[in-house]
Predicted model as a PDB file, atoms N, CA, C, CB and O in Angstrom, pLDDT in the B-factor column:
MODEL        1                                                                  
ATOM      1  N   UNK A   1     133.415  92.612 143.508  1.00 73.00           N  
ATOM      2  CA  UNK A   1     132.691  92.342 144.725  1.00 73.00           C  
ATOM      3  C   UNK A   1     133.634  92.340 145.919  1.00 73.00           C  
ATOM      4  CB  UNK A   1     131.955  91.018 144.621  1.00 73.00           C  
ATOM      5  O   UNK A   1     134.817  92.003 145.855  1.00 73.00           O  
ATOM      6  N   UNK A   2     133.087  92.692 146.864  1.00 80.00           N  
ATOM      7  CA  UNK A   2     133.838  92.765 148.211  1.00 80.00           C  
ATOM      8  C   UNK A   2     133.776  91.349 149.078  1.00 80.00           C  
ATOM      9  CB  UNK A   2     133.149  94.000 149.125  1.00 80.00           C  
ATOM     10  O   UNK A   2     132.894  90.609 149.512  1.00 80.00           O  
ATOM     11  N   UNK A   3     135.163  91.402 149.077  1.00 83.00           N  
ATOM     12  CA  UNK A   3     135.230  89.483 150.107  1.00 83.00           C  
ATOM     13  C   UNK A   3     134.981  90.087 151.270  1.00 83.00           C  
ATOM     14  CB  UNK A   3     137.065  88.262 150.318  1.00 83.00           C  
ATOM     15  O   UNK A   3     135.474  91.081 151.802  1.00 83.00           O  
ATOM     16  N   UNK A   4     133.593  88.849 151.795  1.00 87.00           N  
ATOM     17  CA  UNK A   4     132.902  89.051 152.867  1.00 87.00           C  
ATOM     18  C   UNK A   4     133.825  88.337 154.295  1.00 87.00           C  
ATOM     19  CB  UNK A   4     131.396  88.401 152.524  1.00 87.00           C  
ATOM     20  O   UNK A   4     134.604  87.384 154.319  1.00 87.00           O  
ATOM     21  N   UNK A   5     133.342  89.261 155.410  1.00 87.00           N  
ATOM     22  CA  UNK A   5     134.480  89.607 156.446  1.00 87.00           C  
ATOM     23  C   UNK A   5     133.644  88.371 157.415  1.00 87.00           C  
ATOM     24  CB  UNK A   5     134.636  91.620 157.162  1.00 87.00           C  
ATOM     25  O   UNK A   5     132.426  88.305 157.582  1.00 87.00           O  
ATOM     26  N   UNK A   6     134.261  87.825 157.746  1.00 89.00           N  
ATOM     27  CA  UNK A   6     133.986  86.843 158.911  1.00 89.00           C  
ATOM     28  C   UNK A   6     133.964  87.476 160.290  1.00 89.00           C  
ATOM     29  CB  UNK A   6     135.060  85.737 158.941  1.00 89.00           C  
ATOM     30  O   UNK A   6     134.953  88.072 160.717  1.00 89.00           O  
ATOM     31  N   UNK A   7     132.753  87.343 161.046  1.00 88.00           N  
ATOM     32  CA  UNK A   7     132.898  88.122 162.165  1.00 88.00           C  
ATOM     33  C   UNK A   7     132.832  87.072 163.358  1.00 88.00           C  
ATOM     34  CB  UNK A   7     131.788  89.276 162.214  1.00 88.00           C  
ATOM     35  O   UNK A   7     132.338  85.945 163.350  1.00 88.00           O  
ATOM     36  N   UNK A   8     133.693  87.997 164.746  1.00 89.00           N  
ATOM     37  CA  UNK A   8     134.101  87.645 165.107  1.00 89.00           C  
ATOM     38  C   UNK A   8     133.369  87.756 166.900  1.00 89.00           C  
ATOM     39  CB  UNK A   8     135.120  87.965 164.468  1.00 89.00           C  
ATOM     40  O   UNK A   8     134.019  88.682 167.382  1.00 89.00           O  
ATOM     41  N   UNK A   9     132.681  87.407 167.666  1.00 90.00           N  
ATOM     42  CA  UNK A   9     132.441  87.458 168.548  1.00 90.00           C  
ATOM     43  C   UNK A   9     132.736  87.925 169.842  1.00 90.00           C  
ATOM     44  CB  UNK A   9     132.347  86.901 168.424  1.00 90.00           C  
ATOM     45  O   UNK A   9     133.171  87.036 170.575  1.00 90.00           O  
ATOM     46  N   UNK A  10     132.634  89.090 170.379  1.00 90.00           N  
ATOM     47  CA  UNK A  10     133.486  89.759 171.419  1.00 90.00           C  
ATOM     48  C   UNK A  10     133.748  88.748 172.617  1.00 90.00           C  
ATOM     49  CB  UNK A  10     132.747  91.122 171.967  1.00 90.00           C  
ATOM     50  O   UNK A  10     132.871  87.974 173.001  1.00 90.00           O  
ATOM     51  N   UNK A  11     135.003  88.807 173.173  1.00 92.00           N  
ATOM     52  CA  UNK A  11     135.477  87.642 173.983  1.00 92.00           C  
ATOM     53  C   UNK A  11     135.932  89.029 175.233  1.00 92.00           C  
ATOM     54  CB  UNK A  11     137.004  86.361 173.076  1.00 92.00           C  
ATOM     55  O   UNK A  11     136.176  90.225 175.076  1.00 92.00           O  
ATOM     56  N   UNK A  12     135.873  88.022 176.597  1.00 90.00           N  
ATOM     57  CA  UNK A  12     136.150  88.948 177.482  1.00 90.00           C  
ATOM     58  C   UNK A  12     137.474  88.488 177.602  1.00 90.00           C  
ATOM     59  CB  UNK A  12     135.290  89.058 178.707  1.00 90.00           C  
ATOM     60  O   UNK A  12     137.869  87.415 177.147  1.00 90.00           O  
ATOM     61  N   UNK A  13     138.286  89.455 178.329  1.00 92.00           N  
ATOM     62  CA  UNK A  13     139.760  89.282 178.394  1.00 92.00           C  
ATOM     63  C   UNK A  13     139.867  89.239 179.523  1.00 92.00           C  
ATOM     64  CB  UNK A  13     140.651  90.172 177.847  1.00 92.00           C  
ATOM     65  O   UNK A  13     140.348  88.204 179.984  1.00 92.00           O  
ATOM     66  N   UNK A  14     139.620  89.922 180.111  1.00 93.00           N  
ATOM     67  CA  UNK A  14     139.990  89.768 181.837  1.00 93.00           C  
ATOM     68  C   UNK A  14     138.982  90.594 182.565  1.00 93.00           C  
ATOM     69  CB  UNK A  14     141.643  90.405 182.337  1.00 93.00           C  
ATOM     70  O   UNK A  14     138.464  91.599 182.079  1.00 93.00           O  
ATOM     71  N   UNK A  15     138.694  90.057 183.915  1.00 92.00           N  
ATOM     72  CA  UNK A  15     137.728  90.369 185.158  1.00 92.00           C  
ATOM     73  C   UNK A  15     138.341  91.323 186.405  1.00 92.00           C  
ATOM     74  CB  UNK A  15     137.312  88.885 185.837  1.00 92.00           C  
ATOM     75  O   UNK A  15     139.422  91.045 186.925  1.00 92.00           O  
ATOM     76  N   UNK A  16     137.826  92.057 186.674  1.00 89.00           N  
ATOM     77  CA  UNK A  16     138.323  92.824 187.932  1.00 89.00           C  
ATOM     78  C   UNK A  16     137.048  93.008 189.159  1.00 89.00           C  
ATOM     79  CB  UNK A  16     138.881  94.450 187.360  1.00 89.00           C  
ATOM     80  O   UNK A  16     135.884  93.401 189.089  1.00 89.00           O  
ATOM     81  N   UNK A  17     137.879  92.531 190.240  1.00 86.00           N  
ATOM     82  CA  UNK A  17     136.879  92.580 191.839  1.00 86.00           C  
ATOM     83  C   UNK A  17     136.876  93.528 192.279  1.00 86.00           C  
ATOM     84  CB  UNK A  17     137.181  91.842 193.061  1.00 86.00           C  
ATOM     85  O   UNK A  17     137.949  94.131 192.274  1.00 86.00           O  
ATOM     86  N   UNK A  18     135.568  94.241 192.956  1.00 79.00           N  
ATOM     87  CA  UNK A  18     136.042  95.321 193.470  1.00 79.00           C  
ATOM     88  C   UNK A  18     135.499  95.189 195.025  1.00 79.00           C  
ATOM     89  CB  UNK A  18     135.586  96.597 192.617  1.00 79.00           C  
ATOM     90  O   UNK A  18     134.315  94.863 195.097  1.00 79.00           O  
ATOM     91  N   UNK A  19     136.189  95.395 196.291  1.00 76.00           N  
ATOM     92  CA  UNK A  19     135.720  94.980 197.379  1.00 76.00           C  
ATOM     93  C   UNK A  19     135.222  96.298 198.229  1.00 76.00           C  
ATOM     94  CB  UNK A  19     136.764  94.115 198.020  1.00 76.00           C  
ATOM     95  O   UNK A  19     135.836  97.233 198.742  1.00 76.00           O  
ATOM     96  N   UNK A  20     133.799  95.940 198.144  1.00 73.00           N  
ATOM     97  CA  UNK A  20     132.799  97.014 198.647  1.00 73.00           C  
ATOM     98  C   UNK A  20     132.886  97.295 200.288  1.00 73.00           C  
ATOM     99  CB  UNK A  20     131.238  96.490 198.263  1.00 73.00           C  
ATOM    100  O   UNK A  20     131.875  97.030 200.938  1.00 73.00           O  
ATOM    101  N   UNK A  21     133.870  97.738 200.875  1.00 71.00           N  
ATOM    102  CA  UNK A  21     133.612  97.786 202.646  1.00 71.00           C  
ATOM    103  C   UNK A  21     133.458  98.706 202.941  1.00 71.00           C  
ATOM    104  CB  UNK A  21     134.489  97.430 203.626  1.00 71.00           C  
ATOM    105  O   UNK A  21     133.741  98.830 204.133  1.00 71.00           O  
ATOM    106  N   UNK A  22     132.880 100.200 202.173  1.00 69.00           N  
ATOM    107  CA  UNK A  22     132.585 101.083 202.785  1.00 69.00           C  
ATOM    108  C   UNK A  22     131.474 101.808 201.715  1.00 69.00           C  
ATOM    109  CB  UNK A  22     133.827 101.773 203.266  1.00 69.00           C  
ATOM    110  O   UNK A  22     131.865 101.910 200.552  1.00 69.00           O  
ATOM    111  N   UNK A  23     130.507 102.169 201.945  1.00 69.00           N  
ATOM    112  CA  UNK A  23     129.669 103.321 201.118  1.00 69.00           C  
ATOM    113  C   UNK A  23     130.709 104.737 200.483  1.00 69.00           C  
ATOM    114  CB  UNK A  23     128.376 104.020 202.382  1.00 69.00           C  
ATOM    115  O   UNK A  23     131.223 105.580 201.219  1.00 69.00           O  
ATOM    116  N   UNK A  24     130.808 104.709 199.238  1.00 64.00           N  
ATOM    117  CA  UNK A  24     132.129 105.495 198.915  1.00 64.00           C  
ATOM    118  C   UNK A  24     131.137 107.038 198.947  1.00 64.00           C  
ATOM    119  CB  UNK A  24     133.110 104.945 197.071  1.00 64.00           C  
ATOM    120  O   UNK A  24     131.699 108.023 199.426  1.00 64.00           O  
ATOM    121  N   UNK A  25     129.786 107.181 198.468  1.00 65.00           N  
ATOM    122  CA  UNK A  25     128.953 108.198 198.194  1.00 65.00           C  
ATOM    123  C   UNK A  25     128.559 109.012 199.485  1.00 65.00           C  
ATOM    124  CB  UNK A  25     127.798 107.647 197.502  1.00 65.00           C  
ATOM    125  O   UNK A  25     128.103 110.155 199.455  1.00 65.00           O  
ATOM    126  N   UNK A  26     128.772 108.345 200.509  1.00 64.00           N  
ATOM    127  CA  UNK A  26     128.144 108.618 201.697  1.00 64.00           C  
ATOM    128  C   UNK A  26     128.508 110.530 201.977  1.00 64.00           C  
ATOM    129  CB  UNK A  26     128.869 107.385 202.978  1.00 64.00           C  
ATOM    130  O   UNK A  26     127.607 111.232 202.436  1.00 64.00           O  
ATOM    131  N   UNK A  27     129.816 111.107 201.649  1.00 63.00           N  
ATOM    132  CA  UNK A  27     129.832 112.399 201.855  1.00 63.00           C  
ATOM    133  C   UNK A  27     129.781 113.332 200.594  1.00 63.00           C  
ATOM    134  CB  UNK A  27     130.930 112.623 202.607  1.00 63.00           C  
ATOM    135  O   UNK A  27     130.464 114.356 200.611  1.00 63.00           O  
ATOM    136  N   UNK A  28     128.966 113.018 199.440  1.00 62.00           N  
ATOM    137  CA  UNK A  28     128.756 113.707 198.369  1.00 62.00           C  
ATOM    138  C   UNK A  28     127.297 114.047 198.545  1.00 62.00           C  
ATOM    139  CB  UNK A  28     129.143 112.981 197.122  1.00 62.00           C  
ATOM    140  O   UNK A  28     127.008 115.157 198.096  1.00 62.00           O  
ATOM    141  N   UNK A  29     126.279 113.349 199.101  1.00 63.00           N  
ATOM    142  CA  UNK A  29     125.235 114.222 199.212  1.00 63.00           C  
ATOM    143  C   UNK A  29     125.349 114.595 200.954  1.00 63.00           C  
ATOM    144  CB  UNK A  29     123.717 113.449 198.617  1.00 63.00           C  
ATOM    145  O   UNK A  29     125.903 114.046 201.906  1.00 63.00           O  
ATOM    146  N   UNK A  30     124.414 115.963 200.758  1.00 64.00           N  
ATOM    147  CA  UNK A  30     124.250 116.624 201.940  1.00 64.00           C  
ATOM    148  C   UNK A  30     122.988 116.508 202.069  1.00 64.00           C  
ATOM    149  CB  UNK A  30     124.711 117.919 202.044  1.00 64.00           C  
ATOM    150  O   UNK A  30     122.176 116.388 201.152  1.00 64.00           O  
ATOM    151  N   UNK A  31     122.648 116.559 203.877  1.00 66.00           N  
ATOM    152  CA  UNK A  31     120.820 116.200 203.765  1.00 66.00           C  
ATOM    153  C   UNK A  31     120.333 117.177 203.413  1.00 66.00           C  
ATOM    154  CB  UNK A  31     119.908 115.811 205.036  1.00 66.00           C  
ATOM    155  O   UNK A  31     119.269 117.038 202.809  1.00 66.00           O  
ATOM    156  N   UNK A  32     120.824 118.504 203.600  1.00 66.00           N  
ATOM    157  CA  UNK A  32     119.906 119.806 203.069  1.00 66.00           C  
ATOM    158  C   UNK A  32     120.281 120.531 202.038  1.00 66.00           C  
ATOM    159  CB  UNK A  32     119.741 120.821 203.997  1.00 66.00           C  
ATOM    160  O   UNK A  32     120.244 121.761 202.057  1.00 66.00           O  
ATOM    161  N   UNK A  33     120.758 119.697 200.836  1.00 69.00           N  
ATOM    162  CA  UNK A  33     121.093 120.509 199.726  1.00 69.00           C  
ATOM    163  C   UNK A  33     119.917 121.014 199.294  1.00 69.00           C  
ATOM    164  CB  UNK A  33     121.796 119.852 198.676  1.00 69.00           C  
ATOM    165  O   UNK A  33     118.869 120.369 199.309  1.00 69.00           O  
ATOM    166  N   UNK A  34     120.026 122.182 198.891  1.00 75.00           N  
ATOM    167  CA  UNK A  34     119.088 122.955 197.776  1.00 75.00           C  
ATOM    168  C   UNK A  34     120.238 123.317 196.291  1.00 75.00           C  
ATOM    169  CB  UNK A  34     118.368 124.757 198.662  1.00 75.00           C  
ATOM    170  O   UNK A  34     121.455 123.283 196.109  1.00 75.00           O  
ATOM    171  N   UNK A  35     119.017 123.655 195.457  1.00 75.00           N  
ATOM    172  CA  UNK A  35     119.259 124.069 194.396  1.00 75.00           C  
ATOM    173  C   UNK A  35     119.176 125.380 194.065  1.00 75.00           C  
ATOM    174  CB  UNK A  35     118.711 123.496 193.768  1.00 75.00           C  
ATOM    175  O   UNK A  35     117.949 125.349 193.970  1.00 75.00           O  
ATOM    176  N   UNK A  36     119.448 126.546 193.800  1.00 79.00           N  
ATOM    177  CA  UNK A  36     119.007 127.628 193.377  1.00 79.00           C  
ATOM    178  C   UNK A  36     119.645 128.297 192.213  1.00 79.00           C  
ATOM    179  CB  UNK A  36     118.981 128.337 194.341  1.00 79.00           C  
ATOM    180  O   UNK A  36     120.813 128.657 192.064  1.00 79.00           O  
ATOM    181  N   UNK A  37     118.113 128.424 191.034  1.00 82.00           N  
ATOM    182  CA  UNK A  37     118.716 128.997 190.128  1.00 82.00           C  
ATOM    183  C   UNK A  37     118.757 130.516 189.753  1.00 82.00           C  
ATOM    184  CB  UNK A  37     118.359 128.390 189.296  1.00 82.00           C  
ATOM    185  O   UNK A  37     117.671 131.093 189.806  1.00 82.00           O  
ATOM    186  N   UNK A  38     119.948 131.312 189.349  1.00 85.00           N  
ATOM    187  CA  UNK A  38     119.984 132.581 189.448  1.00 85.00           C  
ATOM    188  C   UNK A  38     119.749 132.906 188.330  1.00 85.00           C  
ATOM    189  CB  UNK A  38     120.977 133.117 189.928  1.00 85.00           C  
ATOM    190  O   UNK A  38     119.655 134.132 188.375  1.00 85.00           O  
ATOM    191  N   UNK A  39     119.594 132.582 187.347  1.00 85.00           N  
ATOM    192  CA  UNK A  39     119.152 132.721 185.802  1.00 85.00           C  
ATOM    193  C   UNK A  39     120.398 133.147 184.716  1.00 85.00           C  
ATOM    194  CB  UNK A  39     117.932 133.971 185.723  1.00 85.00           C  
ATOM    195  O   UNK A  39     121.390 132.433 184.854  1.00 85.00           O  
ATOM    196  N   UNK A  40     120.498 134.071 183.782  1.00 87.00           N  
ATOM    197  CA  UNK A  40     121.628 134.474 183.157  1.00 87.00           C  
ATOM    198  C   UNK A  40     121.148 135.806 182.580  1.00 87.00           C  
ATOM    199  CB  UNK A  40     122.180 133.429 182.123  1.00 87.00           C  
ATOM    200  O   UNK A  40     120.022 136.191 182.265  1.00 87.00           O  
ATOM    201  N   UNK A  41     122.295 136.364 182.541  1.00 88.00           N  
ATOM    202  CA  UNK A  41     122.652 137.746 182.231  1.00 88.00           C  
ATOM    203  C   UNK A  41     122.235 137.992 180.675  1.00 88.00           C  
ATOM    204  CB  UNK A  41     124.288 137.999 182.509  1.00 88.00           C  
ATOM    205  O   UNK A  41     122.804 137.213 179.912  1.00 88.00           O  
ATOM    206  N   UNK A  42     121.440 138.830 180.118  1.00 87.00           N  
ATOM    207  CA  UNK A  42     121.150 138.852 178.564  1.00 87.00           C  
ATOM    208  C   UNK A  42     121.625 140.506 177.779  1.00 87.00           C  
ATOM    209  CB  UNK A  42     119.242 138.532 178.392  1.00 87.00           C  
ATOM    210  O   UNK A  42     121.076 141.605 177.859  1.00 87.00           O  
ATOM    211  N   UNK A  43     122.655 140.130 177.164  1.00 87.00           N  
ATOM    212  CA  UNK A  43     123.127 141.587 176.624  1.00 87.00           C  
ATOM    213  C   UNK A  43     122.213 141.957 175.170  1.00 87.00           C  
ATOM    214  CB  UNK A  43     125.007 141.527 176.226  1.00 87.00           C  
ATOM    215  O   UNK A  43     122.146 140.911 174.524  1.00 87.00           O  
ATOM    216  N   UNK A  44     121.429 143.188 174.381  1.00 85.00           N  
ATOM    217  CA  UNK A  44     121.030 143.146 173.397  1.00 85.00           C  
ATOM    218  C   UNK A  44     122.363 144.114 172.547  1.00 85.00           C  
ATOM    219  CB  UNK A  44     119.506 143.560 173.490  1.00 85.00           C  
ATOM    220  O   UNK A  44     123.232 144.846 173.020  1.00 85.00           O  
ATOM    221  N   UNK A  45     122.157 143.862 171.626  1.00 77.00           N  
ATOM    222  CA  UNK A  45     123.140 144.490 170.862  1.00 77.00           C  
ATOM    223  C   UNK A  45     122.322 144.988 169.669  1.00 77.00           C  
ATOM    224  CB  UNK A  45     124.357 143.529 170.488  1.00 77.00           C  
ATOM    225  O   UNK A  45     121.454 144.233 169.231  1.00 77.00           O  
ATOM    226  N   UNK A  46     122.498 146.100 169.138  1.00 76.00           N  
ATOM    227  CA  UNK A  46     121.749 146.390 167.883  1.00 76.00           C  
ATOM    228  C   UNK A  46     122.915 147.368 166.604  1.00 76.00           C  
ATOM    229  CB  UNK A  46     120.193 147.438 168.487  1.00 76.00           C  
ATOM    230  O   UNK A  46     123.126 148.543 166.301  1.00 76.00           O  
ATOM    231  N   UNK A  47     123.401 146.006 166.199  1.00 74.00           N  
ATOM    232  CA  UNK A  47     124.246 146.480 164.564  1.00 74.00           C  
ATOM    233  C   UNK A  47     123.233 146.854 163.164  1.00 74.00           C  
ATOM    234  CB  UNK A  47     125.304 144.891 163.928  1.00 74.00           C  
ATOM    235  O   UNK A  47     123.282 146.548 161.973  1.00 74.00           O  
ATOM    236  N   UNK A  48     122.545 147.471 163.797  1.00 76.00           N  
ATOM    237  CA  UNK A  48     121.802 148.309 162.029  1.00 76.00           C  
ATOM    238  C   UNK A  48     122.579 149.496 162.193  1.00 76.00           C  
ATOM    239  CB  UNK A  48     119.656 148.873 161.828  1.00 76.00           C  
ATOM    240  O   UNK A  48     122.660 150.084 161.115  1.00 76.00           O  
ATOM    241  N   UNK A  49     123.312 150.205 163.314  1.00 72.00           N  
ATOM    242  CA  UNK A  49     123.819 151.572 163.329  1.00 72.00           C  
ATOM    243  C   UNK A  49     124.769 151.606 162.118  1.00 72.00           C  
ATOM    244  CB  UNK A  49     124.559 151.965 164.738  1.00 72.00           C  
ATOM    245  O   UNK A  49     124.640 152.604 161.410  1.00 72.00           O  
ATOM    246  N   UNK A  50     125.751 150.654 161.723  1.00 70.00           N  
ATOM    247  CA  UNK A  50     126.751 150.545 160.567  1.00 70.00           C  
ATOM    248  C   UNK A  50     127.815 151.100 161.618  1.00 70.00           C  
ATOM    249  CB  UNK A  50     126.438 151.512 158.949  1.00 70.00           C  
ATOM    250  O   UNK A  50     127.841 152.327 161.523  1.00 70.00           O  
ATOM    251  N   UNK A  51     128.523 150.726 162.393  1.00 71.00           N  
ATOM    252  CA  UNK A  51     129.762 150.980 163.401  1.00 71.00           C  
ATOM    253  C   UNK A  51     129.872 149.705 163.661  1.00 71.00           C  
ATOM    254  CB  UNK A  51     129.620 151.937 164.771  1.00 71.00           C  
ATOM    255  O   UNK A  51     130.800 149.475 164.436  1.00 71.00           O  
ATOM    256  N   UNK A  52     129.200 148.645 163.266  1.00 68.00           N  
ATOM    257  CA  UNK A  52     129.900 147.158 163.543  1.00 68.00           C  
ATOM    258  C   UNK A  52     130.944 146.903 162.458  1.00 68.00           C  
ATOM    259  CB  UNK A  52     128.753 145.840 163.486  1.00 68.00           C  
ATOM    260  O   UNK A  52     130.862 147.667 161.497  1.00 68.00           O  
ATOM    261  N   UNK A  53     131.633 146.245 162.431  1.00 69.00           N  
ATOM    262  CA  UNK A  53     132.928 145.579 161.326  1.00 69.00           C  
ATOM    263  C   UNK A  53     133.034 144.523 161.249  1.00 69.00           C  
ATOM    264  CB  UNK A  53     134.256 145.783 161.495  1.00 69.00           C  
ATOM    265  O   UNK A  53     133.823 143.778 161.830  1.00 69.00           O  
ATOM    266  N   UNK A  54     131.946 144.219 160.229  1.00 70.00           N  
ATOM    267  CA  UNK A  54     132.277 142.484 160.004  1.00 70.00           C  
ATOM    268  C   UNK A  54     133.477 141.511 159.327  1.00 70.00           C  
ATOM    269  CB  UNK A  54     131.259 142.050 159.218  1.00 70.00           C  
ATOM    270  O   UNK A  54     133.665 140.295 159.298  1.00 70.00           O  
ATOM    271  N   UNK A  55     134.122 142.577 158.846  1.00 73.00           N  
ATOM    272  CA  UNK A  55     135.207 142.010 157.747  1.00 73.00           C  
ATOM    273  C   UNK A  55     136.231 141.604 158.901  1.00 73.00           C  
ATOM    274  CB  UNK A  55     135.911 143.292 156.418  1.00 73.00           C  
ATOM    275  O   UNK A  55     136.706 142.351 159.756  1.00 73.00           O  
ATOM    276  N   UNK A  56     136.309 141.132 158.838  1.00 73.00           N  
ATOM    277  CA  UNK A  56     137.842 140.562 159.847  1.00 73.00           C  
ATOM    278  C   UNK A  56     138.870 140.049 158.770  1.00 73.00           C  
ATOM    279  CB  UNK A  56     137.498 138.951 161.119  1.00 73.00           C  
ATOM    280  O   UNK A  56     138.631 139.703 157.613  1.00 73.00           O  
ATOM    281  N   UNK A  57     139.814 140.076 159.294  1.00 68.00           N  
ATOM    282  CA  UNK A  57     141.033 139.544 158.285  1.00 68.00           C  
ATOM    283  C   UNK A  57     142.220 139.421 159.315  1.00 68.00           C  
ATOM    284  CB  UNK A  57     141.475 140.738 156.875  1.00 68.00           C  
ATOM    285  O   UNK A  57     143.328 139.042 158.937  1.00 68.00           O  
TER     286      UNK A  57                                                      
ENDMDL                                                                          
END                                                                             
């Protein structure tokens, strides 16, 4: 049988202040952001010809 583990209660160790005197976010948004999505590029490939090479080594 396995000796059962006594557990142990997470304890805080130490506190840190942080002193708020300015809006830090204020130049990450822009009032007229847009979004625009351009979509993605789709290549087809067709290996039934037998000119693909799967064996690598």
């Amino acid at each position: 049988m396995k000796p059962r583990r006594t557990y142990r209660a997470p304890e805080l160790l130490q506190t840190v202040g942080v002193s708020v005197e300015r809006r830090f976010l204020d130049a990450s948004i822009a009032p007229a952001l847009t979004v625009e999505s351009v979509g993605q590029e789709v290549e087809e490939k067709d290996f039934s010809t037998g000119n693909f090479n799967f064996e690598w080594e």
